[in-house]
N, C-alpha and C positions, 0 to 999 in steps of 0.2 A: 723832422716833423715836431720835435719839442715845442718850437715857440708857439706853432701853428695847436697843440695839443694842448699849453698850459695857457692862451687865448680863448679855447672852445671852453676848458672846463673854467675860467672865470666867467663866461658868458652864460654857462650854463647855470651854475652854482646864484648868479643874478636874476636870472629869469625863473626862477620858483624855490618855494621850498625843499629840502630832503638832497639827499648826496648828490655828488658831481657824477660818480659813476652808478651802474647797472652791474649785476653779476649774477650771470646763470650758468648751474651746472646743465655741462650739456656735454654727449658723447662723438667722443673722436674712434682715432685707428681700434680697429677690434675691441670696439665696444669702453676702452678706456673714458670715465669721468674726468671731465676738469672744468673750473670757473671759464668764464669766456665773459670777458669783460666788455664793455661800451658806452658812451656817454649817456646819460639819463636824457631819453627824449618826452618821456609822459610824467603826469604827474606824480607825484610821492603814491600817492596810494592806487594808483592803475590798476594792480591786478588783485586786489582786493576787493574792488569795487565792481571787478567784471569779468574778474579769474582770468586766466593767463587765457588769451586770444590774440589772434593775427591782426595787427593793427589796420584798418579800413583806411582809404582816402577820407580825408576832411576828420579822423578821430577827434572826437570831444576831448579825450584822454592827452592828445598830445602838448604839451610845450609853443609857445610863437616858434622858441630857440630848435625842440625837436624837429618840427615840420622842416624849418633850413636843413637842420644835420640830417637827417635822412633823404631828403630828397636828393644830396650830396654824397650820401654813406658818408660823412662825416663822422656822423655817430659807433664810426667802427674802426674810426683808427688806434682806441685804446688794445683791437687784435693783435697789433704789432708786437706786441707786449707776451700776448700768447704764441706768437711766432718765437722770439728770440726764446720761448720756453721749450718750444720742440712740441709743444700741444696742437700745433696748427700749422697749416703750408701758407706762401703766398697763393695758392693758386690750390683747387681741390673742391671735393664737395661742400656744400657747407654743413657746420657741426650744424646740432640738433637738439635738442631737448631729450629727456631717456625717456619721457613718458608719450615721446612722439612716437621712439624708435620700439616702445612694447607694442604700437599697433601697426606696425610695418606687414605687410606681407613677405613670404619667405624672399622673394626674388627682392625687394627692395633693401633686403637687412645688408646685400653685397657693397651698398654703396661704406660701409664702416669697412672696408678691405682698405681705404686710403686715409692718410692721412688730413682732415676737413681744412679747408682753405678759406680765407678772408674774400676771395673773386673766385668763379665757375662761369661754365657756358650757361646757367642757367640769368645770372646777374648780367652778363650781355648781351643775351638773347630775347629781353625784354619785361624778366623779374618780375612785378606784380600781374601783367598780364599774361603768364603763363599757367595751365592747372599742374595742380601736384603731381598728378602722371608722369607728365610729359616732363618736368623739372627731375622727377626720379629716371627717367626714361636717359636724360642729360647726362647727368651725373655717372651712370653706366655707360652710357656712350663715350666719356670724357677715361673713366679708369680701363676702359677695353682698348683705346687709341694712344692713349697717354704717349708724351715725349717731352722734351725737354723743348722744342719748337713748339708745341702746342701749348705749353702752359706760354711761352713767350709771347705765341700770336694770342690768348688771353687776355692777358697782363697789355697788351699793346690795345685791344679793343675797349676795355676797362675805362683806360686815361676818359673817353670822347665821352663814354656812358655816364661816369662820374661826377665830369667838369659839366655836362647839358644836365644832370639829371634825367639821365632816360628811362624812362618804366619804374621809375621810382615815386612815392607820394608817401 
């Protein structure tokens, strides 16, 4: 994925101002902190201008280049990187923000029992048009059933989600 990585980030670093990459602390296995990197898809000053929010279809905030890379999760292959660190799985819940996980309900707090992954059944099962419930609901379902076939069958539904763009904007 190199070429494919040092392509996006000249692509990106061309289409606006401010760094190539994105980096937020956000929590993995039992609450552990760590940067979780991604290519820059909004502008230099996004979350200044309207404090960190879930990015909407059609954001104002984002990039021409971001709307591609997200619609593609493009914008997430610099997690590989988190992966060869042991900070993240290929497959798993996804990490989180800490100031997400201080307003968790008790039952929600179990999905940091795993290690957060780069794909979930939540990114294949339809991603933005799912609610946060039912995406937390997933996530539990996924570390209660967990196998090694199951992150496989995952990782195999992922490819079609990716390449179409499904439920992503």
């Amino acid at each position: 994925f190199a070429p494919l990585m040092l392509l996006l980030a000249i692509f990106v670093k061309m289409s606006s101002p401010g760094p190539i990459m994105y980096a937020q602390e956000r929590m993995g296995l039992d609450g552990r902190r760590f940067m979780m990197h991604k290519f820059r898809t909004m502008r230099e000053d996004a979350e200044k201008e309207t404090g960190a929010v879930w990015a909407k279809k059609n954001d104002p905030r984002r990039t021409k280049i971001g709307s591609f890379l997200r619609k593609f999760s493009l914008d997430e292959l610099p997690q590989l990187f988190n992966v060869f660190l042991g900070h993240m799985s290929l497959v798993g819940p996804r990490p989180v923000p800490a100031q997400e996980v201080s307003q968790y309900q008790p039952w929600q707090r179990r999905r940091m029992s795993m290690r957060p992954g780069i794909t979930c059944l939540w990114q294949i099962s339809g991603r933005n048009k799912i609610s946060f419930e039912d995406w937390m609901k997933m996530d539990l379902e996924y570390i209660d059933n967990w196998s090694p076939w199951l992150d496989i069958k995952i990782l195999a539904k992922t490819v079609p989600v990716v390449l179409f763009g499904i439920g992503a904007y």
